[in-house]
MIDREN-417815 format. One record per residue: x, y, z of N, C-alpha, C, O, CB in turn; residue in three letters; residue number from 1. Coordinates in steps of 0.2 Angstrom, whole numbers. Glycine has a CB too. Example, Ala and Ser with C-alpha at 12.3 -4.5 7.8 and 13.67 -1.06 7.14 Angstrom:
REM MIDREN-417815
> nxx; nyy; nzz; caxx; cayy; cazz; cxx; cyy; czz; oxx; oyy; ozz; cbxx; cbyy; cbzz; res; n
> 66; -28; 39; 62; -22; 39; 66; -16; 39; 71; -17; 42; 57; -22; 45; Ala; 1
> 64; -11; 35; 68; -5; 36; 64; 0; 39; 67; 6; 40; 70; -3; 29; Ser; 2
//
This chain:
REM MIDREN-417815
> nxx; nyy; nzz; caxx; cayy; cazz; cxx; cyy; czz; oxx; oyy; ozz; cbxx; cbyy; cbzz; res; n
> 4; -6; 0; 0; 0; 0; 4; 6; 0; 10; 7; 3; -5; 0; 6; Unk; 1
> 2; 11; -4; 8; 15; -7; 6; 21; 3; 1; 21; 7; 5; 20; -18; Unk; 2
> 12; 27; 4; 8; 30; 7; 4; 35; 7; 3; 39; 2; 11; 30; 10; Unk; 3
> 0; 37; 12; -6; 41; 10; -4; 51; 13; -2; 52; 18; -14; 36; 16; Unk; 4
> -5; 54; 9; -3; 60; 14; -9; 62; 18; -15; 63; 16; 0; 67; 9; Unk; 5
> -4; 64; 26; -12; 64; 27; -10; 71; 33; -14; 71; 37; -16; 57; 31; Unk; 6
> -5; 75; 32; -4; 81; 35; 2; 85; 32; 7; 84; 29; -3; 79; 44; Unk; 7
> -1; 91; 32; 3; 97; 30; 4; 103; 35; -1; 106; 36; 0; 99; 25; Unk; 8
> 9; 104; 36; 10; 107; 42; 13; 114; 39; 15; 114; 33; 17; 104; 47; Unk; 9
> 12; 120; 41; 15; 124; 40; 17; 130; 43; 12; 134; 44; 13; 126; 35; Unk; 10
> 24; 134; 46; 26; 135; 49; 27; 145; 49; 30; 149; 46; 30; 130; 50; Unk; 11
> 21; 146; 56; 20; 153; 53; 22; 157; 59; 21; 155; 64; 12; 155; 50; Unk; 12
> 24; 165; 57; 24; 169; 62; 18; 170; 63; 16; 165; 65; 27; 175; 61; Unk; 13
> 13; 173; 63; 7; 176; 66; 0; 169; 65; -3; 167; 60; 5; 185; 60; Unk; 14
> -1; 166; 70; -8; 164; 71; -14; 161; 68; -17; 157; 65; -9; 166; 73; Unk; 15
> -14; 171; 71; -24; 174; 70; -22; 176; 65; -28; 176; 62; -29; 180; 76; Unk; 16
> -18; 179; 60; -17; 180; 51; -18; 176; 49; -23; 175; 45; -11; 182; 47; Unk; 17
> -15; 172; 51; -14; 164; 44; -20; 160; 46; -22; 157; 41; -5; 156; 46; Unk; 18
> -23; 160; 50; -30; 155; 53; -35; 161; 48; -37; 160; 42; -33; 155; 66; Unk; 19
> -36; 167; 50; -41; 171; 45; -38; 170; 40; -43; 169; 36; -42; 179; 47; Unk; 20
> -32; 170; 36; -30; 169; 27; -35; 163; 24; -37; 163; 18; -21; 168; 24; Unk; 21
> -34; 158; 30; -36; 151; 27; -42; 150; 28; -45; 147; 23; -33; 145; 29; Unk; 22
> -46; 152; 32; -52; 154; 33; -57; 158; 31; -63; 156; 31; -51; 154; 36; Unk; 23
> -55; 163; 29; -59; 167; 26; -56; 170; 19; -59; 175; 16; -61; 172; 30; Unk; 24
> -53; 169; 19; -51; 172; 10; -50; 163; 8; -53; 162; 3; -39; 179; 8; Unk; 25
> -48; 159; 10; -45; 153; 6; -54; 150; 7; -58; 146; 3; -35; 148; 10; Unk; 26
> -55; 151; 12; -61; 147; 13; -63; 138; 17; -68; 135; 17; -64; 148; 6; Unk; 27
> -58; 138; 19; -54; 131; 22; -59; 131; 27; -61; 136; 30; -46; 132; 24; Unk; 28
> -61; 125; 29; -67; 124; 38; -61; 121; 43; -57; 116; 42; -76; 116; 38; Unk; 29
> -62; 128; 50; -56; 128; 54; -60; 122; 57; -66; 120; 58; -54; 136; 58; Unk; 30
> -54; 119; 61; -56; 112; 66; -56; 115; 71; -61; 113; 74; -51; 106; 67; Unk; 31
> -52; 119; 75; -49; 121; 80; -42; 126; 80; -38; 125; 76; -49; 117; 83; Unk; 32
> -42; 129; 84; -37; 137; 84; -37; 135; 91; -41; 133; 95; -41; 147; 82; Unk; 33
> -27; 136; 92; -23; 138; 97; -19; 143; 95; -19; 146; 90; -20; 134; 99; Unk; 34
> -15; 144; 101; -11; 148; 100; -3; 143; 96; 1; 145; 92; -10; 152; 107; Unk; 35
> -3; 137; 99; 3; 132; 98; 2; 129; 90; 7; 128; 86; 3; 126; 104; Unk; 36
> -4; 127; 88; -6; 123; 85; -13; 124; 82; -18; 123; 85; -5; 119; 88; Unk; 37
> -15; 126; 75; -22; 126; 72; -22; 121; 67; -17; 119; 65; -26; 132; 69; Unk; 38
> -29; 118; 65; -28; 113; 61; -35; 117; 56; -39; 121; 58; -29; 105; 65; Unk; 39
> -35; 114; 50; -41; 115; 45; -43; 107; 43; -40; 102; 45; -38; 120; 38; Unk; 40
> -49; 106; 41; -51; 98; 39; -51; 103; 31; -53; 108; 30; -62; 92; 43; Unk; 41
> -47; 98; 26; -47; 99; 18; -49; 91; 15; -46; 90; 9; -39; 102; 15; Unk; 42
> -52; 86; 16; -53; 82; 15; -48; 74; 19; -48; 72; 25; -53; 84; 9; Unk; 43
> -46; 72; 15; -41; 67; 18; -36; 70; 20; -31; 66; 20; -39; 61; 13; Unk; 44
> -33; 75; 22; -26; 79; 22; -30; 85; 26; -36; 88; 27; -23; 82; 13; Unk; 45
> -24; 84; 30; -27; 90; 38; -20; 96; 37; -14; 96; 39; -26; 83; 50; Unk; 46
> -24; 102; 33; -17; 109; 36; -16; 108; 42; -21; 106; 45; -18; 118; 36; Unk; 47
> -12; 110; 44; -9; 113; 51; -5; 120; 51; -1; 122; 46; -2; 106; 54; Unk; 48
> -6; 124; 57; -2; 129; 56; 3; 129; 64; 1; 129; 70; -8; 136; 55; Unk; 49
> 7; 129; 62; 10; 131; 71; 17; 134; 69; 21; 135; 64; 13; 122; 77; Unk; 50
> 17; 137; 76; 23; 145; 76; 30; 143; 74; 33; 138; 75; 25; 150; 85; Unk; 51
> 30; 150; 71; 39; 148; 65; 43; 149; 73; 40; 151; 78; 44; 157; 57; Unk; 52
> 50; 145; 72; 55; 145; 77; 61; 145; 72; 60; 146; 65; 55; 136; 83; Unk; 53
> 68; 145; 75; 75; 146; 72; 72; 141; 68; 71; 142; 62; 82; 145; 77; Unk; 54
> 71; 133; 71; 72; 130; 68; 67; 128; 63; 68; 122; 61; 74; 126; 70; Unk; 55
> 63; 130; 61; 56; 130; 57; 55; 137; 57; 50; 139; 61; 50; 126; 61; Unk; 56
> 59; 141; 51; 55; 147; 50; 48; 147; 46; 45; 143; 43; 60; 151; 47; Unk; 57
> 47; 153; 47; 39; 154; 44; 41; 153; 36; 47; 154; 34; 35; 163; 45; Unk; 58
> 35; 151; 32; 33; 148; 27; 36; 142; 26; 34; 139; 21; 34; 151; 24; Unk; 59
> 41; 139; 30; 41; 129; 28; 40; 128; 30; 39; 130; 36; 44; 125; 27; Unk; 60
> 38; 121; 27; 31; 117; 27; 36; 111; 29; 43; 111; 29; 25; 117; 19; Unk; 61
> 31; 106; 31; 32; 98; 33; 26; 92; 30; 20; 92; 27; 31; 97; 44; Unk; 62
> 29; 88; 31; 21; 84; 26; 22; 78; 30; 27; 75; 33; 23; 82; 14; Unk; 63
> 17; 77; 29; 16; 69; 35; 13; 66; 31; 10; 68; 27; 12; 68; 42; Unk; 64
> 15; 57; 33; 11; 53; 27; 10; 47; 32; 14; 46; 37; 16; 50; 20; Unk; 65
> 4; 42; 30; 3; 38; 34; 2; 31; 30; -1; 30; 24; -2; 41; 40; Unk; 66
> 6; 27; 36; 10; 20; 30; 7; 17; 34; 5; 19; 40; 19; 18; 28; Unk; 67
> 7; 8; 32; 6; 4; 36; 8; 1; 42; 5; 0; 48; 5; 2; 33; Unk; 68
> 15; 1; 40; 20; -3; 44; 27; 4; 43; 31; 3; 38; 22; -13; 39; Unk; 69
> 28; 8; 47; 32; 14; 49; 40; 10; 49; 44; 11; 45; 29; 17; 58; Unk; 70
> 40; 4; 54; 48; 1; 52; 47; -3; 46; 53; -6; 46; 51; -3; 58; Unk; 71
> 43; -5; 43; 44; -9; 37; 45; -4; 30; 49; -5; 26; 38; -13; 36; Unk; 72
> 42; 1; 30; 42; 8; 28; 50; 10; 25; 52; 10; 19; 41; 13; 35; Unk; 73
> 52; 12; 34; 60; 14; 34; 66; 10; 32; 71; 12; 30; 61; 16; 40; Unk; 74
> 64; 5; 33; 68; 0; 30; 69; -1; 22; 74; -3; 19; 66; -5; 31; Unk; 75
> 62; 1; 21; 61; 1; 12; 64; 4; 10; 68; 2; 6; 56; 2; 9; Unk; 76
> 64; 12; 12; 66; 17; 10; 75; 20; 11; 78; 23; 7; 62; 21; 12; Unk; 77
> 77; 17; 17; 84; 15; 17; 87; 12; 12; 91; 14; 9; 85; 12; 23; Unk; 78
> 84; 5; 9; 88; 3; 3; 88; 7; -2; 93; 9; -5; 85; -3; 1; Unk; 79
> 80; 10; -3; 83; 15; -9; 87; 20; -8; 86; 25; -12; 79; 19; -12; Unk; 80
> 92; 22; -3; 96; 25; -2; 92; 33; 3; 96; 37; 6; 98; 25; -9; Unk; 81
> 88; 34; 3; 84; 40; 8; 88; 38; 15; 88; 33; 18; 73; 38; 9; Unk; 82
> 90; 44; 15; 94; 47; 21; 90; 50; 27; 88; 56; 26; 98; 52; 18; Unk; 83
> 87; 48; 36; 83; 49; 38; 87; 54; 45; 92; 52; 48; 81; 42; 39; Unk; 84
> 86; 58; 46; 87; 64; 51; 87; 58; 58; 90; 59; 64; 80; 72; 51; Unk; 85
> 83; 53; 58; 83; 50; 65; 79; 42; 66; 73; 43; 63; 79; 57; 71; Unk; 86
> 78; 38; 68; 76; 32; 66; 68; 31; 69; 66; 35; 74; 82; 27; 69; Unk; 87
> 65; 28; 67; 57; 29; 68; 56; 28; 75; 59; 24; 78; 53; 25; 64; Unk; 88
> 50; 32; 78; 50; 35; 86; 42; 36; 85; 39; 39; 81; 55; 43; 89; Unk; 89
> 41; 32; 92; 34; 34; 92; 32; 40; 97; 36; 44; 100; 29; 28; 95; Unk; 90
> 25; 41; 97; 24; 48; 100; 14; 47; 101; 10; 43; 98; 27; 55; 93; Unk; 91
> 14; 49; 103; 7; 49; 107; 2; 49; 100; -2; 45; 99; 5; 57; 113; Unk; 92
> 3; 52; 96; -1; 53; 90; 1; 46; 85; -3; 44; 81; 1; 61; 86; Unk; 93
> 8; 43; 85; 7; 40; 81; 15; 39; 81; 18; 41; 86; 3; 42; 75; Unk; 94
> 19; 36; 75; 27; 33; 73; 30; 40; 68; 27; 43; 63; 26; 23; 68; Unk; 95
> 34; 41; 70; 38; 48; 68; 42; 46; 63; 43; 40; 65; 42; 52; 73; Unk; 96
> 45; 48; 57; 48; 47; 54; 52; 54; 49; 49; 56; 44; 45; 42; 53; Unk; 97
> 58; 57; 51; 60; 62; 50; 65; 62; 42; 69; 58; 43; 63; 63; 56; Unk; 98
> 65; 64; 38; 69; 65; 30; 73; 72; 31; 76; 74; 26; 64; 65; 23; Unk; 99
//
């Protein structure tokens, strides 16, 4: 099973701008608004907005995908040569996997 994308993250200075751009000019249905973290529903694929840092400045993005088997996954993709920032790690939400 190929994998599915199922989050797009995108890292912003201002919040309540980027929640109002997507929301009312882009027209996106908000899930919920924080200050750490907002999410939109776009179908199968969930935006996310959370605050730029050094290491996540504003406007890059992250993409998440969801596979079946996360260490069978990484394994796969190690043979083709994909180079991983850190070995797969779970987390309250699910199995992490960094490029």
């Amino acid at each position: 099973m190929a994998p599915k994308l199922s989050y797009v993250i995108e890292f912003v200075d201002d919040m309540d701008r980027a929640v109002k751009f997507y929301s009312d000019v882009i027209g996106l249905t908000l899930k919920f608004q924080s200050p750490g973290w907002s999410e939109f529903s776009t179908g199968d694929t969930t935006l996310a907005l959370h605050p730029a840092s050094k290491k996540n400045p504003a406007g890059n993005i992250e993409v998440g995908f969801n596979v079946p088997d996360l260490n069978k996954f990484h394994e796969e993709m190690k043979s083709k040569g994909v180079r991983f920032l850190m070995p797969p790690k779970l987390q309250d939400s699910g199995g992490i996997l960094a490029v």
